[in-house]
C-alpha positions in Angstrom: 7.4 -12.4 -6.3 6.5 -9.5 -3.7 3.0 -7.6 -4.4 3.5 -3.6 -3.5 0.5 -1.4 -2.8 0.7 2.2 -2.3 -2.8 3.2 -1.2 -2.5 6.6 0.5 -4.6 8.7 -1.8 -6.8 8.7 -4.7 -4.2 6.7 -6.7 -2.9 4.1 -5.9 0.4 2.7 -7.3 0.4 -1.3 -7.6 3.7 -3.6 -8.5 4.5 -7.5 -8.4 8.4 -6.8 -7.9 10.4 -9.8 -9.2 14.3 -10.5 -8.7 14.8 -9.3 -12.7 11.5 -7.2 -13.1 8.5 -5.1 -11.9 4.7 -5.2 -13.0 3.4 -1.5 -12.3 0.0 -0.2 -12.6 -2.0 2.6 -10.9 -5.7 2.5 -10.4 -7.2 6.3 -9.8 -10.4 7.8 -8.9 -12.9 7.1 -6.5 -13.1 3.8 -3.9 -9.7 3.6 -5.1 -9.1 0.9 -2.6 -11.8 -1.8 -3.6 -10.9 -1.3 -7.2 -7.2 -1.6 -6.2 -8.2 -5.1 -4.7 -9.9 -6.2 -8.0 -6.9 -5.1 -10.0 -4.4 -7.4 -7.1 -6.7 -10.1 -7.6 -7.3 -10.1 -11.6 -3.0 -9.6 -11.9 -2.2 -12.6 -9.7 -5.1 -15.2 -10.0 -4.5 -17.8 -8.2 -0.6 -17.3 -7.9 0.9 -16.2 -4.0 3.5 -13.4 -3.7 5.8 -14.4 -1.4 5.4 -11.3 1.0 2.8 -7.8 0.7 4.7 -4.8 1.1 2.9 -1.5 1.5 4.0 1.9 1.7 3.0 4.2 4.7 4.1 8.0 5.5 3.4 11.5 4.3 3.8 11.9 0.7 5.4 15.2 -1.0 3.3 17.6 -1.4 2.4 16.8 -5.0 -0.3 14.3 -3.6 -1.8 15.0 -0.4 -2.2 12.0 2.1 -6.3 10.7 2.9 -5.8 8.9 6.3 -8.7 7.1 5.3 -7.3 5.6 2.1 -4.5 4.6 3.7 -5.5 2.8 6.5 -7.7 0.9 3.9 -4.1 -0.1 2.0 -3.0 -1.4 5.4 -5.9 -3.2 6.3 -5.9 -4.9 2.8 -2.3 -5.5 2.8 -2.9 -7.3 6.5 -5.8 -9.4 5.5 -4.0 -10.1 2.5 -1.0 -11.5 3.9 -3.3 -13.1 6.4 -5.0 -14.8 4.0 -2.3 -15.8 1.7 0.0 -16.6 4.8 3.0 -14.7 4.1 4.3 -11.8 5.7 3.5 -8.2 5.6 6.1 -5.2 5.7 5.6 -1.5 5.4 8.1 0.7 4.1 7.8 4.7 4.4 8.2 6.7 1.3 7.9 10.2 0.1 6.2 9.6 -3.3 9.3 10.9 -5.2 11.0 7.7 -5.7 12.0 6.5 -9.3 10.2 2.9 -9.6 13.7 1.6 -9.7 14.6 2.7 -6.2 11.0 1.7 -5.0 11.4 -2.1 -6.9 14.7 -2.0 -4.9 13.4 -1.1 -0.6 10.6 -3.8 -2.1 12.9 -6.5 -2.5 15.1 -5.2 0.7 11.7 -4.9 2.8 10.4 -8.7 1.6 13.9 -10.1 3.0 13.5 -9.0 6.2 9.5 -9.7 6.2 8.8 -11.9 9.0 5.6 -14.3 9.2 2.5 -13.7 11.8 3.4 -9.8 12.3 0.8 -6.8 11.5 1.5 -3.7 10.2 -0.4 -0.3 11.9 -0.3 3.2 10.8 0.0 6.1 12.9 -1.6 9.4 12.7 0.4 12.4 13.8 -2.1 15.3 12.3 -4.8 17.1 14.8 -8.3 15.2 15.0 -11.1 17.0 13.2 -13.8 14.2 13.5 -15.6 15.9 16.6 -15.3 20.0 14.9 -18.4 21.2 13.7 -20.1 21.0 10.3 -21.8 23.7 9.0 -25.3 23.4 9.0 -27.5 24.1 5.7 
């Protein structure tokens, strides 16, 4: 069993990707990353995927990318996999991919996934953190 998170916007796509099946849920809206960690925790109890894959990269333009929701899906999906002891992978997608092709790099990403290695994101965009807000 290998839990998938795809936290790079205001929804977030969750599966736990077996050899014969996928679990898939979405959780949308607001602090969609806390209430994407309740959801992981409420689906799996006390059970232990086996690796946490999560998806990084700019989506298509249907969604648009929050570089602050995603590095919350990579910081959960470390401390995760921290936690739980297991290896974390990420895997770079568009957002157009059928949940069959996505169950599919999953299970290719998790055979590969090696133990006590972190996963980073990178920003290519310009920085807007030091621009000036408008006053009121």
């Amino acid at each position: 069993m290998v839990l998938f998170l795809d936290i790079r916007n205001d929804r977030a796509i969750i599966a736990i990707v077996e050899v014969e099946r996928a679990q898939w849920m979405s959780v949308k809206g607001e602090r969609v990353g806390f209430r994407s960690f309740d959801r992981v925790k409420k689906v799996l109890g006390k059970k232990k995927p086996g690796a946490v894959i999560v998806a990084v990269g700019e989506p298509s333009t249907k969604r648009a990318l929050s570089w602050s929701t995603m590095r919350t899906g990579v910081a959960m999906a470390n401390g995760l996999a921290f936690a739980w002891d297991i290896p974390v992978v990420a895997i770079e997608i568009c957002g157009d991919e059928t949940r069959g092709e996505l169950a599919e790099m999953v299970k290719k990403a998790a055979k590969k996934a090696k133990k006590n290695r972190w996963i980073t994101t990178s920003y290519n965009g310009e920085p807007n953190i030091t621009k000036a807000k408008n006053s009121l």
